[in-house]
C-alpha positions as a Markdown table, in Angstrom:
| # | Residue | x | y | z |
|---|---|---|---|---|
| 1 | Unk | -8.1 | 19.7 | 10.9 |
| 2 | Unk | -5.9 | 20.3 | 14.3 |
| 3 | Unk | -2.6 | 21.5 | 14.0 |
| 4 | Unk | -0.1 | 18.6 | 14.5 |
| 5 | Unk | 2.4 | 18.8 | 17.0 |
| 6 | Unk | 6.2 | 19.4 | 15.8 |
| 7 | Unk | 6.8 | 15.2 | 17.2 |
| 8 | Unk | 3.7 | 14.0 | 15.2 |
| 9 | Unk | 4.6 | 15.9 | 11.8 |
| 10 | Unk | 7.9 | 14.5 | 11.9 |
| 11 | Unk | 6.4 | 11.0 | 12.8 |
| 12 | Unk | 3.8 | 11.8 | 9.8 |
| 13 | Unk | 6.5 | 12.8 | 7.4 |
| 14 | Unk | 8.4 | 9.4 | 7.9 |
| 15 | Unk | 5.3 | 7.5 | 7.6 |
| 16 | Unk | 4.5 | 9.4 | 4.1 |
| 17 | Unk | 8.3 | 8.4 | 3.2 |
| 18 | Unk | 7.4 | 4.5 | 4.1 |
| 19 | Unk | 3.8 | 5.1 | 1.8 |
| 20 | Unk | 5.8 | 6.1 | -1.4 |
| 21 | Unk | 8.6 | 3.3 | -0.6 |
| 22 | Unk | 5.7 | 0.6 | 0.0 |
| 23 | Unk | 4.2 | 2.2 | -3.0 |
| 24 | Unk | 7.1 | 1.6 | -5.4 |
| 25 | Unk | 8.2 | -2.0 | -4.1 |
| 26 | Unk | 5.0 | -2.6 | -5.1 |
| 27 | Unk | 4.9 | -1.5 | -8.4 |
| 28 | Unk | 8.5 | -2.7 | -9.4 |
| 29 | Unk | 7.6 | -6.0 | -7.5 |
| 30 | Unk | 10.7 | -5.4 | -5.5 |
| 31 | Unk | 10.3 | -8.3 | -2.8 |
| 32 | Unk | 13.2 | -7.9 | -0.6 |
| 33 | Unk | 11.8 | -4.3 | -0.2 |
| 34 | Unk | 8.3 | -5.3 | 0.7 |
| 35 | Unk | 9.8 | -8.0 | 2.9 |
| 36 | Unk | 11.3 | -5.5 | 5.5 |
| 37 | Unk | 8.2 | -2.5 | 4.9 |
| 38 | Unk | 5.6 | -5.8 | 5.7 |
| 39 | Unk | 5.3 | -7.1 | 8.8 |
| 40 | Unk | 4.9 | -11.1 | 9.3 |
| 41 | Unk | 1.5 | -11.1 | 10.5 |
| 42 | Unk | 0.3 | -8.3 | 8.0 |
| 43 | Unk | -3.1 | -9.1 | 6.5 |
| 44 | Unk | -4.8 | -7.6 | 3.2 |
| 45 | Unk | -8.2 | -7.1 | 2.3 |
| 46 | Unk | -8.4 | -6.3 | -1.4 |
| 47 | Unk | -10.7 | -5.3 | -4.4 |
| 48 | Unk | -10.1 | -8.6 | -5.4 |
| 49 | Unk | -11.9 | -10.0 | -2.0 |
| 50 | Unk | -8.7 | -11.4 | -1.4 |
| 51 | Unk | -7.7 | -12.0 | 2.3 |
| 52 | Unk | -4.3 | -12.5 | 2.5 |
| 53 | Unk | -0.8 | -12.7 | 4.6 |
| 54 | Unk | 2.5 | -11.5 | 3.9 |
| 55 | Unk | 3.4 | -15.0 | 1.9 |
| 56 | Unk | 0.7 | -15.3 | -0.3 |
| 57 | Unk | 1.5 | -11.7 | -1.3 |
| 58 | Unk | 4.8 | -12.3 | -1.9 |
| 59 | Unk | 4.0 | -15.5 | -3.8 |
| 60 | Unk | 1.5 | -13.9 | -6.0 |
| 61 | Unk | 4.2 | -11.4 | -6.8 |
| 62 | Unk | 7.2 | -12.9 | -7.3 |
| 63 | Unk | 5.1 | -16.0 | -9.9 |
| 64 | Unk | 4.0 | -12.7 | -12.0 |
| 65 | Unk | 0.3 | -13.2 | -10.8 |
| 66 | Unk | 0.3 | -9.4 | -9.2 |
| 67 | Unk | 1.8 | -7.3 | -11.1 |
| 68 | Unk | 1.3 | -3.5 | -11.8 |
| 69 | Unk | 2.7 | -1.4 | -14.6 |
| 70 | Unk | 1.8 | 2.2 | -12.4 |
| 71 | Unk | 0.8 | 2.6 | -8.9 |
| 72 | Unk | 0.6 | 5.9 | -7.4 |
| 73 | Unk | -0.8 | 6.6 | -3.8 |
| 74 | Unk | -2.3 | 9.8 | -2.5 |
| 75 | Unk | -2.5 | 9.7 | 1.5 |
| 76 | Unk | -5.2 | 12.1 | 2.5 |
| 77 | Unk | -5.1 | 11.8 | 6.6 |
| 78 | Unk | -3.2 | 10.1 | 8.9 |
| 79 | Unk | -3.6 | 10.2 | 12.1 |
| 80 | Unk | -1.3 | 8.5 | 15.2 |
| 81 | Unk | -2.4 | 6.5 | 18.2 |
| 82 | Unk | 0.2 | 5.8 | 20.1 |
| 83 | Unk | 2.4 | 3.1 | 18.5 |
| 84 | Unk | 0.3 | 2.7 | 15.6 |
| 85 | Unk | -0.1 | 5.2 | 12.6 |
| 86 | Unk | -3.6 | 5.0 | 10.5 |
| 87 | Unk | -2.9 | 6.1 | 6.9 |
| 88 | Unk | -6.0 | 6.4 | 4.5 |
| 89 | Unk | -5.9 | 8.1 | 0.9 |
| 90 | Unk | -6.6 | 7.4 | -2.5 |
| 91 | Unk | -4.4 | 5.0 | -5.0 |
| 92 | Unk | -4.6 | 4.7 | -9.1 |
| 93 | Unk | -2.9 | 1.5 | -10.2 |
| 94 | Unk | -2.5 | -0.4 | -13.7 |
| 95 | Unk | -3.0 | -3.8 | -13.2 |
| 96 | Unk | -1.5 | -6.2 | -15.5 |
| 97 | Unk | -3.0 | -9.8 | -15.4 |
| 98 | Unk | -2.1 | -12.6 | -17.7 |
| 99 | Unk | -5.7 | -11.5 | -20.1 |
| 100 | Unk | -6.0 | -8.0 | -19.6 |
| 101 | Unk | -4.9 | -4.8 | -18.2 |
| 102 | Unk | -7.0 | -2.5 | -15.8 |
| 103 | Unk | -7.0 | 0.9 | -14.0 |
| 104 | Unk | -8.0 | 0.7 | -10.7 |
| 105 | Unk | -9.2 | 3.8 | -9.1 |
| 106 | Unk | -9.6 | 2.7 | -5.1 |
| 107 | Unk | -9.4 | 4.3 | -1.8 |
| 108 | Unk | -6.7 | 2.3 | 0.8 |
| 109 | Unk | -6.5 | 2.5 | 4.6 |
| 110 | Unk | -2.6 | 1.2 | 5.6 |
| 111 | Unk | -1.9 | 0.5 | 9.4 |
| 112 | Unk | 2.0 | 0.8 | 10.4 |
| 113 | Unk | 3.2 | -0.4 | 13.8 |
| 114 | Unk | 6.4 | 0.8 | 15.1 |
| 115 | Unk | 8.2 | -2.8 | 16.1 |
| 116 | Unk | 11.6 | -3.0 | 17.5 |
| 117 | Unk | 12.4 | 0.6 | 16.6 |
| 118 | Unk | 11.2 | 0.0 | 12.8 |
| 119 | Unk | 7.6 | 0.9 | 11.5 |
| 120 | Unk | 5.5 | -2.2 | 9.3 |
| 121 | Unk | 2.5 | -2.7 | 7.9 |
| 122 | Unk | 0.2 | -4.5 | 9.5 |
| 123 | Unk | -3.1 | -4.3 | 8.1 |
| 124 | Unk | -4.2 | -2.7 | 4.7 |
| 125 | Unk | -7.8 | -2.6 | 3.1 |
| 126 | Unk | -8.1 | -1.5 | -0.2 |
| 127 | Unk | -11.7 | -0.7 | -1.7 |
| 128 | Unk | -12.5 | -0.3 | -5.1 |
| 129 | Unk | -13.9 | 3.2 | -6.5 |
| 130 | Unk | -13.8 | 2.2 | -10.7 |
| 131 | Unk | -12.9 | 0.1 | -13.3 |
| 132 | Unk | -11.3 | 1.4 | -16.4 |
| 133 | Unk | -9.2 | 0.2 | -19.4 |
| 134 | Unk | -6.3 | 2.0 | -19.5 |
| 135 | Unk | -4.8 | 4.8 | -21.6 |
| 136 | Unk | -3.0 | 3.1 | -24.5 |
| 137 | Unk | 1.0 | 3.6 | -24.7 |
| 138 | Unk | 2.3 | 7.1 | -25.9 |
């Protein structure tokens, strides 16, 4: 890989801040959070084949119907095109559904957009690698 220029490591260090703090609203289900990281007209593709907006994210959320016990994001590359940042990486997250809990090993691709001086996501696909029970409690 190219070296990164000093004005697009510092742009790629505050976009892997906004991953981890994305990454934890998620996994404490911290809606105001995600309501400020997630731009209005953000759209998801997920492992469930779920297209969705910001509202029906934040619906499924705050009713207990998304919930996740970890979640921990590895970005592996990002790269910036002008106003926009591409993120893509790896994530492990333990979902907990109202039957059953599963480990979801998937690979992610996050699109932020820098809008009014603050960067959101826009776009997100998530594709799933495995399946897996998880570890029981220590």
């Amino acid at each position: 890989m190219s070296a990164i220029r000093g004005d697009d490591a510092q742009l790629h260090k505050t976009i892997e801040i906004l991953e981890q703090r994305e990454s934890k609203a998620l996994r404490d289900a911290d809606v105001l959070a995600l309501q400020t990281l997630w731009a209005d007209d953000l759209i998801v593709n997920s492992t469930a084949n779920l297209i969705a907006g910001k509202q029906i994210l934040l619906e499924m959320i705050q009713k207990g119907r998304l919930r996740l016990r970890a979640h921990e994001r590895r970005p592996v590359r990002i790269v910036t095109i002008d106003n926009i940042v591409v993120v893509t990486g790896n994530e492990v997250s333990q979902l907990i559904s109202e039957t059953a809990e599963l480990k979801l090993f998937t690979s992610y691709m996050n699109v932020w957009m820098k809008r009014k001086k603050n960067w959101q996501l826009v776009a997100r696909h998530v594709g799933l690698i495995q399946r897996a029970q998880p570890e029981p409690p220590q």
